[in-house]
Structures are given as C-alpha cells and as structure tokens.
C-alpha positions in Angstrom: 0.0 0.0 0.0 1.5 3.4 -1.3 1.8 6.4 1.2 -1.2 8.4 -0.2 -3.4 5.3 -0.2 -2.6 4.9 3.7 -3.6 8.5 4.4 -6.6 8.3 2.5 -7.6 5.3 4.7 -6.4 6.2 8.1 -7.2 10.2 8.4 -10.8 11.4 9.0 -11.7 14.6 9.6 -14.1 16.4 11.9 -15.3 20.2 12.7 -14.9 20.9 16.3 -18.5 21.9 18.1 -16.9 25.0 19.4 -15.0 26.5 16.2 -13.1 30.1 16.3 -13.1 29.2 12.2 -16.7 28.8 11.8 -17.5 32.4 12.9 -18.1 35.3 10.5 -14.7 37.3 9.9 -16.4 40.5 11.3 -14.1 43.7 11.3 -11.9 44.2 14.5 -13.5 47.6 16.3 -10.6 49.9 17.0 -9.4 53.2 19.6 -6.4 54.3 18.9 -5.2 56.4 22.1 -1.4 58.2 20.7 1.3 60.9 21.8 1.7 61.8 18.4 4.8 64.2 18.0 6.7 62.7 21.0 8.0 60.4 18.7 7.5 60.3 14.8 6.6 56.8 15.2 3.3 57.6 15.9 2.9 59.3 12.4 4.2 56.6 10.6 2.0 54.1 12.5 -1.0 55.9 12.0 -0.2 56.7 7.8 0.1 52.2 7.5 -3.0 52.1 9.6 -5.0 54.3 7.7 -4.8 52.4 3.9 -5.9 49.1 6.3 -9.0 51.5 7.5 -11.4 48.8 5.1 -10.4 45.9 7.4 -10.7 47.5 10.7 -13.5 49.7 12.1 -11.9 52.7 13.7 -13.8 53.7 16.4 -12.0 56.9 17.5 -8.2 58.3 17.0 -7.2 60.6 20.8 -4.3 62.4 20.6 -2.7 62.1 24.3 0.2 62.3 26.8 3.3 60.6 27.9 6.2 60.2 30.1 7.7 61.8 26.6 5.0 64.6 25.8 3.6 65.5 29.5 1.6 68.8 29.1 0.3 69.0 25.5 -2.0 66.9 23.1 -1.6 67.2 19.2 -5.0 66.5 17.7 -4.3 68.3 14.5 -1.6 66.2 13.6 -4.0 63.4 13.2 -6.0 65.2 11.5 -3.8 66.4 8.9 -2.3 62.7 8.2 -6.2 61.6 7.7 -6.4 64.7 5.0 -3.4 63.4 3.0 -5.2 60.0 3.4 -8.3 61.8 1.8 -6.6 62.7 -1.3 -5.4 59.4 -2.0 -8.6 56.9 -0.5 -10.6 56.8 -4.1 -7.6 55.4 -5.6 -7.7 52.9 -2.9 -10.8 52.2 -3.4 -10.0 50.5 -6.9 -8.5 48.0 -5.3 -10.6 47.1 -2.3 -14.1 49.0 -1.0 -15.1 50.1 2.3 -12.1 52.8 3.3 -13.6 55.3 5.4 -13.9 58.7 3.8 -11.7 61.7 5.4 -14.7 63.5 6.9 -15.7 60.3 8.7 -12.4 59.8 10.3 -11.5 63.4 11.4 -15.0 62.9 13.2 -13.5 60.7 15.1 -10.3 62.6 16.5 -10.8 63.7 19.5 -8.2 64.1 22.9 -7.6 63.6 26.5 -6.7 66.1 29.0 -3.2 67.6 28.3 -1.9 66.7 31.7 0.6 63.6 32.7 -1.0 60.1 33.8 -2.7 60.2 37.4 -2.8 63.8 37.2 -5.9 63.3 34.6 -7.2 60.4 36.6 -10.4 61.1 39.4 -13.8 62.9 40.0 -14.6 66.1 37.2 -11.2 64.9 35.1 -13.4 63.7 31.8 -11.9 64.8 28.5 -13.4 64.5 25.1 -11.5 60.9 24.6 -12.7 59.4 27.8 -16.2 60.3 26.6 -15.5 59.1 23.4 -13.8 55.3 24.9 -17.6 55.2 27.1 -19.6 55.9 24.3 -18.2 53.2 22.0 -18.4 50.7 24.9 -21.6 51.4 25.5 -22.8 51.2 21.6 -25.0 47.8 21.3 -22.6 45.3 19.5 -21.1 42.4 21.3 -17.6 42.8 19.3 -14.8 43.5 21.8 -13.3 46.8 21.9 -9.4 46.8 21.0 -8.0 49.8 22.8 -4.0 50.7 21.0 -2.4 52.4 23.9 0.6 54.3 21.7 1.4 56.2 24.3 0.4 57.0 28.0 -3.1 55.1 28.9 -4.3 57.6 31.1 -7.2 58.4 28.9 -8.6 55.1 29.3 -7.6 55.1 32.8 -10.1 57.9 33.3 -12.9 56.0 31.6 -12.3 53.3 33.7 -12.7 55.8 36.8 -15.9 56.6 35.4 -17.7 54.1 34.7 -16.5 52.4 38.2 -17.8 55.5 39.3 -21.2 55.9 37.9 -22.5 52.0 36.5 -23.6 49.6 39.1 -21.2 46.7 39.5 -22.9 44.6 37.0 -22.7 47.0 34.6 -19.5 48.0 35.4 -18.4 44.5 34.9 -20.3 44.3 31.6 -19.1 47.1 30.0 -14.7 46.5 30.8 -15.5 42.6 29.9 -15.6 43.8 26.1 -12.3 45.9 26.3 -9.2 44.3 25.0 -6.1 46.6 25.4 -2.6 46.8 24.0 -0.4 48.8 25.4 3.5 50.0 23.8 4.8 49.0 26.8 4.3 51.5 30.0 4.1 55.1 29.2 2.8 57.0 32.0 2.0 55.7 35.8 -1.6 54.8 35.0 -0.9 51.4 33.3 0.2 49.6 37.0 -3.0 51.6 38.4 -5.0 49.9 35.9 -4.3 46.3 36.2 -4.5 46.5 39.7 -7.6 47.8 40.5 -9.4 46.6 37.3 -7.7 42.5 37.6 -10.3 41.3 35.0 -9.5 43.9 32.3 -8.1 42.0 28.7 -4.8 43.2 28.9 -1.3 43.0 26.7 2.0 44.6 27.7 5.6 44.3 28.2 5.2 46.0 31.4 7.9 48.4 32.4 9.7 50.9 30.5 13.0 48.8 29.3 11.7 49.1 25.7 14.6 47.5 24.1 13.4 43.9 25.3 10.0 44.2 24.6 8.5 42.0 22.1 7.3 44.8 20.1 10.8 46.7 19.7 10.8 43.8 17.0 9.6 45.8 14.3 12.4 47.9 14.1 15.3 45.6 15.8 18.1 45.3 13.6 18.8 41.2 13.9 22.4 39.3 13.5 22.1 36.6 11.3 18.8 37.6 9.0 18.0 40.7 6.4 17.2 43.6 7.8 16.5 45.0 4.5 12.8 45.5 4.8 13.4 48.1 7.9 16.0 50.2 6.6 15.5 53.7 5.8 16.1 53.2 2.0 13.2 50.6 1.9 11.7 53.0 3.4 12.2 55.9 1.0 11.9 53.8 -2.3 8.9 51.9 -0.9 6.5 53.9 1.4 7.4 57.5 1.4 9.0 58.6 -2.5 6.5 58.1 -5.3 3.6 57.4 -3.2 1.6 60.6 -3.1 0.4 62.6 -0.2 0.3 59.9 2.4 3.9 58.5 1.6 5.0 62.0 2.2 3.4 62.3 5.0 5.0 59.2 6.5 8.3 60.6 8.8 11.7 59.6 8.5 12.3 57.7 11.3 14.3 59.3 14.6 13.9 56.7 17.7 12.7 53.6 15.7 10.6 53.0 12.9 6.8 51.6 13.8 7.0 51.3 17.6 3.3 51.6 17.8 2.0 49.5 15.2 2.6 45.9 16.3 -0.6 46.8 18.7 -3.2 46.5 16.2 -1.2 44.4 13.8 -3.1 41.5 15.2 -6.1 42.8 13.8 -5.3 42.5 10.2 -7.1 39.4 8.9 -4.6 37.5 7.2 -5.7 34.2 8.0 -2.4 33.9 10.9 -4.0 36.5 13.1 -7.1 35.1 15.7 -6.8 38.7 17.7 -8.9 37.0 21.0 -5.6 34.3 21.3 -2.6 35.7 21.6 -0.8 32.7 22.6 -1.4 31.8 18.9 1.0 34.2 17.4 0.4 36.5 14.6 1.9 39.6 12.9 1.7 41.4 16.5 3.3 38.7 18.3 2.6 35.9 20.8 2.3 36.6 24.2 1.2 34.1 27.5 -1.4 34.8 30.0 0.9 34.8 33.1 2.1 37.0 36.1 5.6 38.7 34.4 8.6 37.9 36.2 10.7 41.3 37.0 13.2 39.5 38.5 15.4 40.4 35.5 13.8 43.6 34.3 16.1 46.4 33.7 14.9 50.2 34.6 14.3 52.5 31.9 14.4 56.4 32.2 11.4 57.3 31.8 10.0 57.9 35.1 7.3 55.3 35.0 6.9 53.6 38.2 8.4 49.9 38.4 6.3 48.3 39.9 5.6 44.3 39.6 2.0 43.2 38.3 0.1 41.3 40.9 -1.8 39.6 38.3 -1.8 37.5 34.8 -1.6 39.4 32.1 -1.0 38.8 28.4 2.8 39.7 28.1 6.4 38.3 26.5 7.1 34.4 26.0 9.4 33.1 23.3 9.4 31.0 20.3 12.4 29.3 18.6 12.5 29.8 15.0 14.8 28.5 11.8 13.9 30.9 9.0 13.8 29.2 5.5 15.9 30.2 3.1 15.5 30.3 -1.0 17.8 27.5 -3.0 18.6 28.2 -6.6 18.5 24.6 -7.7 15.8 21.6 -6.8 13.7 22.1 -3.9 13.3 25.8 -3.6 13.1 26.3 0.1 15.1 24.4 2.8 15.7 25.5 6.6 18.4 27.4 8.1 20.7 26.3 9.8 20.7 28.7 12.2 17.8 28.6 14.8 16.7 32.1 17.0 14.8 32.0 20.0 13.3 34.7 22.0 10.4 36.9 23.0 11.5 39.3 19.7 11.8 36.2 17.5 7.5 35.8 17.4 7.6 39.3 15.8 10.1 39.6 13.4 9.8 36.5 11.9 6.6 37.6 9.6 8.1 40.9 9.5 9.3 41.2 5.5 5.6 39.8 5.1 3.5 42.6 7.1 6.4 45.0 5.4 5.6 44.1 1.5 1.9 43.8 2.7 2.2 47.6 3.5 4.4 48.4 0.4 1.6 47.1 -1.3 -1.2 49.1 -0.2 0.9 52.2 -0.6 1.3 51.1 -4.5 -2.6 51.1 -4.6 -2.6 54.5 -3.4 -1.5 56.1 -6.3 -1.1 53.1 -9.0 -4.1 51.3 -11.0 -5.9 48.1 -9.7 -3.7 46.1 -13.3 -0.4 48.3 -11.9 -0.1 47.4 -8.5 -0.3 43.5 -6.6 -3.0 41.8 -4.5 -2.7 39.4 -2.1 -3.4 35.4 -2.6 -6.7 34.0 -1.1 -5.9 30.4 0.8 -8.8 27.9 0.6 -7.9 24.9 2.7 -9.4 21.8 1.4 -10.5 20.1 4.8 -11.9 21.8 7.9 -9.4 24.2 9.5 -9.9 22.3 13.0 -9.4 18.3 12.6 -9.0 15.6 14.7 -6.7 12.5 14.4 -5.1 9.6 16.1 -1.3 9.4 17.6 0.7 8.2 15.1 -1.4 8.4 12.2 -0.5 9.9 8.7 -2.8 13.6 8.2 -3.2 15.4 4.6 -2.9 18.9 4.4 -4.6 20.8 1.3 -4.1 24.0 0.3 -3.9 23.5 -3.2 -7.3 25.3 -4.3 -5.8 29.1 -3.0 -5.8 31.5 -5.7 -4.8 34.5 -6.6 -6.5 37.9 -7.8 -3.7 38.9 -10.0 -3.0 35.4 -12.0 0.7 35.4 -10.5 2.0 32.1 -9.6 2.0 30.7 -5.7 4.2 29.7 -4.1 3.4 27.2 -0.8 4.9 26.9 2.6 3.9 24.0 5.5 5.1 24.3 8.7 4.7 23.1 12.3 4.3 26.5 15.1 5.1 24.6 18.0 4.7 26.8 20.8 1.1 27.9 19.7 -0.4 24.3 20.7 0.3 21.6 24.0 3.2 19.7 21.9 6.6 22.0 22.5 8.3 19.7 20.4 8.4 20.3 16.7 6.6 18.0 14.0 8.8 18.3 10.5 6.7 19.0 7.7 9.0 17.4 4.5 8.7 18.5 1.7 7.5 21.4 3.2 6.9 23.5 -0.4 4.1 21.3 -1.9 0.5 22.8 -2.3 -0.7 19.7 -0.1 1.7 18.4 3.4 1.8 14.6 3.9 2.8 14.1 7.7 2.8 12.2 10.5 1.8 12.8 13.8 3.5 11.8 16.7 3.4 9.1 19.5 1.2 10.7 21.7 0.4 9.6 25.5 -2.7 12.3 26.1 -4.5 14.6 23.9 -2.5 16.9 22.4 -3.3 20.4 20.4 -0.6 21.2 17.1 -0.5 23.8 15.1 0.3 23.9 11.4 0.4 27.0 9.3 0.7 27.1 5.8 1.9 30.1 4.3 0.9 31.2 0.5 3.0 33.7 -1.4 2.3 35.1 -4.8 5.4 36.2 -7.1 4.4 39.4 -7.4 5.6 42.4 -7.0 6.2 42.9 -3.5 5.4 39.1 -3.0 2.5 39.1 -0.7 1.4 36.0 1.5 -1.3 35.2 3.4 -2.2 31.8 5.9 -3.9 29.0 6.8 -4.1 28.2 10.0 -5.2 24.4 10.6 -5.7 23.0 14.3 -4.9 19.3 14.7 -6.0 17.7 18.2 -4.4 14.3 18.4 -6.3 11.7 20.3 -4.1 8.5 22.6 -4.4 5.4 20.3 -6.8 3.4 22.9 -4.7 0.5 24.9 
C-alpha cells in the first residue's frame, strides 16, 4: 500500500463543536489612544493604519500624553495625516471598498486632558477621549473593543474611573469585559493603576519601560544573522514614502525607531495567521502568555514610569524558537536554516518582510491602478481548519485550491508553530513546499493540540502571502 493510499484510509476529519473558524470574519473595532509628535513613530503608525482603515473599524483616534510629551496633546496632527489620506482613499478604493472617507475619520479625532498620567485620573477629570472610549463601549454590539495604547493610557484610565464610578457593579463588569487593550509598553503611571484595580481587564503589555526587550521593539530591531533590509531607511524611502503621493510623504523619517506603535493592532489584520482574542497563537503582532511577568530580571528604563511588579496575569512576552527558511537556486526551492533564534522578539520579526511588502503594497494602490499594482493570494484549505486525528497516524494537508487575484503564480509553505499548541516539540513538515503536506503525527500519551500554518505567497511584486491556520487535536491510540 502506497503512502497516499494509507492516508486516505487512516485520516478522517471532523469540525470541532466549538469553532473560532466557523464564525463570520467581522471587522476588529478599533481606539487608537497616541502621543503623536513625542516620537515620529506615531505618524508613521497611523499613515500604514490608515490604507488598512477597510479591514478594521476605527472607532476613534485621541491624541494624548506621555512620560515623553507631558503637558500638550496634538490633535491636528492626526488630522492632517487623515487629509493626505483623503486625497489618495478613491484610488484605494479601486483596489478594495469600504475605506472610510476623510470627513468620517476626522470625526472621530478627538483628545484627553493635556496633563501627565494620574494627574488626569479622578472625579470632574473627563476629556473629550474618555467620553468618546464610554460611548463606544456602550454602543449595542457584542464585538470587543481593542484599545491601541501608543502612548500613556491615562485616557482610558479615566474612563475606567468613570464608569466604576457611575455604573452599578454589574454594569461595570459588563461594559470592561468587552475591552481588549494593547499597550506600547508602560508610558505613564496609569498602566500599574489599571491592572490592579481593574484585575479582569483583557490586557497586553511588556510592562515596564526597558523598551529595548519588549516584544514589540521587534519591528524595528536590527537582527544578527537575517535581512534587515525590509526596515532600513532606504526601503523605506523607495517603498513607502517617495512616489507614493500625499500619504507617503506624510509618513516621517524615522528618529527613535521605525513603527514602535504598530505591532498593537497588527493583530487585527485578517490575514488568515491572526485570531486577535488568542494571543498565545502568534500572529503579525506577536505571541504573548497569559501569566504573572517575572521582574526578577527587568532592567529600569528612564522614563519615570513607576516599576512596579503586576500582581496579576496578564497577556505579556514568552518566546518562540524559529529556523527561517531560506530560497535554494537549484531543486527544492526552500530548505531550513541552519541557524535557529529563539526569543520573545523572534514571534515578531519573523513575519516581518511579510507585514512589510503587505504595506508596500497598499501604498502602491494608493497612487497606482488596480492592473499596476499587486493583490494578495486567497488560501482555501481543502478540509476543515480544526481536525481531529489519532497518535501516530498519517494527516493530509490541502491547500492546493488558494488562488490569486492577480494570476501570478503561488508559491506554498507548510510548517509546524510549536509553541502555539500543547506539543513544544516540533513536528517536521518534508517536503515542506508542496500545495498539499503529507505528515505524521506523533506518538502521543494524552490529547494533544498542534499547530500547522501554511503560508501562500504570490510572485508578485512585492510578494505578498497570506495563511492557513489548521488545528490538529491528536487523540491516545486506545490501549
């Protein structure tokens, strides 16, 4: 009996009852809280978030504090990236409908009190963006709320005050149970405040202010070993801000680091790798573990932002181990690096040139024609994207049906992510390049969770990729 005949006998597969896959992709709802013109970052963040407006609902942009920009807010900053958007959104619209028109955004600007952290924090301290963060919590719609803290949270801190303040407990409860926050690290002294006295509240962080070993410094970490091409200010100049209208001019050069705010609502992008309400799943934004953070080894920034350790879990840095693949000139075209990285940075940057040439991309379709510029892939698995399977048995993984809106050819990529199910150690996918992965599972002496991600890429220009994300739960082989 050949290989493929064994599979064909041995796998069956079956939908889980309880299915993240088989909900409706529904846009992410989005508050962007930012200390734009502490940094330039926050400008460039808010120019790539802006041509992904049609895939996430923003819900309101608040220009605030930080430990960095203490006594002013800079609303009109926003609003004069949004106009440059403006001029370019109906060419984006040739390419994909439903970005937001300027008018609608700059209706959504508003700002927080132009004080530092707990100094905006109590009884009569409301502001136009804590009124705002209420109102869209109390809207009727059961999605979450993401809150993208860019800078310091104290806005949000104040809403929290209120509505602990004036809601009954239940309703209290009710309301912060559909918050889901992100924070750029600690920024001011209200973050700490926060998770202690709200120790339900959805919340990501690398807490402290040692930015330099958080997991979202990754965006713009410069990495021995790998090409940092994709981060470097001529990529930058050739493919975001020259030739690409009024928004790619209105994207900064970088001063402190490029992006530091965006891998906060990265995790939104639906991409087919992203599931925003697990982030021990790992996506463009990250993976992070629901756990109480160990400062035993934090280092002290200087920011003046209390260091203090969390008394509760909260969604923060773990690590993955990663051996990039490499291109290879002759035979099979991808094989593994023999170098392997681990770390909390390495669950970033290791879909970094992707999210990158996904950007580059959607600055091309702001100024070229839908025929001019690239698209990317659409991945149809074959099979459920949640099977079940016994230990030891031989699974088939189909991808083959994916296509793509452009005609270009696709390229395939199967691959084990370890860390994002119950089995730590690695399942080898070989060959790993073919539209369809044969495979076989391992011994196992419980029921197990794995992970396998396939990874489609178009040769176009930028090549763009987009995922699969297939859930295997491996049953004991009964005794």
């Amino acid at each position: 009996m050949n290989l493929k005949s064994l599979i064909v006998l041995v796998v069956t597969f079956t939908i889980f009852s309880q299915s993240f896959f088989s909900q409706t992709i529904e846009k992410n709802r989005l508050i962007v809280l930012t200390d734009i013109e502490a940094d330039p970052d926050d400008s460039q963040s808010l120019v790539r978030l802006l041509v992904y407006s049609n895939e996430i609902e923003i819900e309101g942009l608040i220009a605030t504090t930080s430990c960095w920009h203490k006594t002013r807010v800079d609303p009109d900053s926003i609003r004069k990236i949004i106009k440059a958007y403006g001029k370019v959104r109906a060419n984006l619209e040739k390419h994909e409908r439903g970005f937001p028109t300027a008018d609608s955004l700059i209706s959504l600007v508003s700002q927080g009190l132009p004080v530092y952290g707990m100094e905006g924090v109590g009884e009569g301290k409301n502001s136009e963006g804590s009124d705002l963060i209420i109102e869209a919590l109390e809207k009727v719609d059961d999605r979450p709320l993401w809150i993208s803290v860019w800078g310091g949270a104290s806005t949000l801190a104040q809403a929290l005050f209120e509505i602990r303040r004036t809601r009954s407990g239940e309703d209290a409860t009710r309301l912060i149970s559909k918050l889901r926050v992100y924070t750029i690290s600690d920024q001011d002294d209200t973050g700490i405040w926060i998770r202690k006295t709200f120790p339900d509240l959805y919340y990501i962080v690398s807490p402290g202010d040692a930015y330099g070993s958080a997991t979202w410094n990754a965006i713009n970490s410069v990495i021995d070993g790998i090409s940092n091409e994709s981060i470097s200010n001529s990529w930058l100049a050739k493919n975001i801000q020259q030739g690409h209208g009024p928004l790619g001019a209105a994207y900064p050069d970088v001063a402190y680091g490029m992006e530091g705010d965006t891998p906060s609502w990265l995790q939104l992008i639906p991409n087919g790798l992203n599931f925003p309400e697990r982030p021990d799943w790992g996506g463009w934004g990250g993976r992070y573990e629901l756990r109480i953070p160990d400062f035993s080894k934090a280092r002290k920034g200087d920011s003046g932002v209390p260091f203090e350790a969390d008394p509760r879990a909260i969604w923060t840095d773990t690590s993955d181990t990663y051996a990039p693949f490499k291109s290879s000139e002759y035979g099979r075209t991808v094989e593994r690096e023999s170098r392997t990285f681990k770390g909390n940075k390495v669950s970033l940057w290791r879909w970094r040139d992707d999210f990158q040439n996904d950007f580059a991309a959607r600055m091309d379709w702001t100024v070229r024609s839908f025929e001019e510029a690239n698209h990317p892939p659409i991945v149809r698995l074959g099979h459920p994207p949640e099977i079940t399977a016994q230990s030891g048995q031989f699974i088939s993984l189909m991808a083959r049906d994916s296509t793509d809106p452009d005609g270009d050819h696709l390229s395939f990529l199967w691959f084990n992510y370890p860390e994002a199910g119950d089995l730590h150690e690695p399942i080898e996918v070989s060959p790993a390049n073919l539209s369809n992965a044969y495979i076989r599972l391992p011994d196992v002496k419980r029921e197990v969770t794995v992970h396998f991600i396939v990874r489609v890429t178009d040769k176009g220009t930028p090549a763009l990729s987009r995922y699969g994300r297939v859930i295997v739960r491996i049953f004991p082989n009964r005794q």
